[in-house]
Structure formats: C-alpha cells, structure tokens
C-alpha positions as CSV (number, residue, x, y, z in Angstrom):
1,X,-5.2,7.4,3.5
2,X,-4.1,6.9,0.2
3,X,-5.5,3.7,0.0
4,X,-8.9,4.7,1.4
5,X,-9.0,7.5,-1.5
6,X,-8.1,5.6,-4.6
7,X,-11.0,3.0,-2.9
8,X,-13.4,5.8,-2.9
9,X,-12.4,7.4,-6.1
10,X,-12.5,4.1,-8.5
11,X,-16.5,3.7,-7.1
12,X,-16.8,7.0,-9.5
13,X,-14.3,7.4,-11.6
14,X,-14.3,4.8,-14.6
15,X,-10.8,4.6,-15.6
16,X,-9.8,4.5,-12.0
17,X,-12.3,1.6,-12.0
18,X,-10.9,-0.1,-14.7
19,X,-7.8,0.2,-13.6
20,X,-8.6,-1.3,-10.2
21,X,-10.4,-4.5,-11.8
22,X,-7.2,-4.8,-14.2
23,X,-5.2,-5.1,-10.7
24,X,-7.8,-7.6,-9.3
25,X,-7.9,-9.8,-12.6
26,X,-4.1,-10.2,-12.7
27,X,-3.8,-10.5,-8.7
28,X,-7.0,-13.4,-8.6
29,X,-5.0,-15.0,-11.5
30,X,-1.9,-15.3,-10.0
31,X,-3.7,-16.4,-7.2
32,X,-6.0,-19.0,-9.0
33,X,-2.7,-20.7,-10.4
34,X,-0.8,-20.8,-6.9
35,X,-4.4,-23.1,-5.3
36,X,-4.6,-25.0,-8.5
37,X,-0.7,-25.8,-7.7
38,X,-1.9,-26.6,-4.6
39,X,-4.8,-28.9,-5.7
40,X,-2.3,-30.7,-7.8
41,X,0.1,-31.6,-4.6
42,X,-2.9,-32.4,-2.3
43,X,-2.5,-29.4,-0.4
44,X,-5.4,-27.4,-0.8
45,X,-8.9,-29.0,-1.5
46,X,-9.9,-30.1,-4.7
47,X,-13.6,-29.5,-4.7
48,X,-12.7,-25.6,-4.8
49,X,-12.9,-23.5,-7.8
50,X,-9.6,-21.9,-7.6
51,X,-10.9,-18.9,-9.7
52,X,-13.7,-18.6,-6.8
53,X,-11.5,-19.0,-4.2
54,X,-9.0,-16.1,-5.4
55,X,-11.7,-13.9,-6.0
56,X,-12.6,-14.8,-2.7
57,X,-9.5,-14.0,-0.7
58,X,-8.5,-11.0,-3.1
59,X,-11.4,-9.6,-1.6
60,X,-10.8,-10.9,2.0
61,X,-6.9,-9.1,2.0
62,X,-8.2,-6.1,0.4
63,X,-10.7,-5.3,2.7
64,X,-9.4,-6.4,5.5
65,X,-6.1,-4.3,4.9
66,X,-8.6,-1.3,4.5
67,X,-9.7,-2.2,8.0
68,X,-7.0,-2.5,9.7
69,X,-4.5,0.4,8.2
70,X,-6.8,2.8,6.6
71,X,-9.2,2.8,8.8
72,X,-7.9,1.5,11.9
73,X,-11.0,-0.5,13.0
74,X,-9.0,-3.3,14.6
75,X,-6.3,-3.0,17.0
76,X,-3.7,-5.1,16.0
77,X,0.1,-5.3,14.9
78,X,1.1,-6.0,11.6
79,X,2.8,-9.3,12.3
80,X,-0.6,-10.3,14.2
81,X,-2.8,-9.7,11.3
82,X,-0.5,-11.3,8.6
83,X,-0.5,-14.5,11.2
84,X,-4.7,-14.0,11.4
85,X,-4.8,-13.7,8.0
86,X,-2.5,-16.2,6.4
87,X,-4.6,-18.9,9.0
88,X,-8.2,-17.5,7.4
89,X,-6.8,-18.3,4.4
90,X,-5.5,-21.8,4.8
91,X,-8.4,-23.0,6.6
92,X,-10.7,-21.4,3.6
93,X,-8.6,-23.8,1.3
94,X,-8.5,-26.6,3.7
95,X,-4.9,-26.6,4.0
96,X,-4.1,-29.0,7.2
97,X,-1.1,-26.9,8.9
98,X,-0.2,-29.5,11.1
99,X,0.9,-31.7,8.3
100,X,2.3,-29.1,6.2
101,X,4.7,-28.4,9.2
C-alpha cells in the first residue's frame, strides 16, 4: 500500500517527484554499468544502449512489482515472479542461459 501511495503522490507532489527520479537515475546507473560489464565479457548484446536498456527494465521491475504486490493483479508467488522476471530480463539483453549455465 505504501508503495502504491508514494506512486500516486510523486505524480503531484514535486519534491516527491524529484525524489523519485533521483532514485531512478542512480538505480538505471548502476544498472547501465552492470550491462555494459556485460557487453564487455560477451554476455549481454552489444548493439544495446545500456542507458536504454536500464531505463528500460527499471521501468519493467517497478511496474511490475506494483502489479503484483500492490495491487495484486497477478496471482503468483514471489519466487515465481523473481524466476519470470529475471528470464524477461535476460532475454531483453540477449543473455543465452544455456551457456551461461
């Protein structure tokens, strides 16, 4: 619920806002860094823009969390949607699982 307010309230509310986009800059940077790491050992593919690509699944996890525990649109356990989720993600970077195994 908590989660579901602060969404709602930061669409208003500037600082809450700002404070929001300061969370999503430093989360899609840490991000960005961890596919270009990726990129670099072959593991993730190079024609991305890892800045595009955070943004990306920043947006995707978000969202998706709101679904699932805020709003409990989707029926599923937690280790399920972290599996479902974790495989959206490789296959958006064209990570090949099977080899990384």
């Amino acid at each position: 619920k908590t989660m579901g307010l602060i969404e709602q309230v930061s669409r208003y509310d500037e600082p809450v806002q700002a404070l929001m986009l300061t969370r999503h800059r430093r989360y899609a940077s840490q991000v960005a860094e961890s596919i270009r790491g990726m990129q670099r050992r072959k593991l993730a593919d190079k024609s991305l823009d890892a800045d595009v690509a955070a943004a990306a699944i920043d947006a995707l996890t978000a969202r998706f969390a709101e679904l699932v525990f805020v709003q409990h649109a989707l029926d599923i356990e937690f280790d399920e949607a972290v599996d479902q989720i974790t495989k959206i993600v490789a296959n958006m970077l064209g990570v090949d699982r099977k080899a990384s195994k």
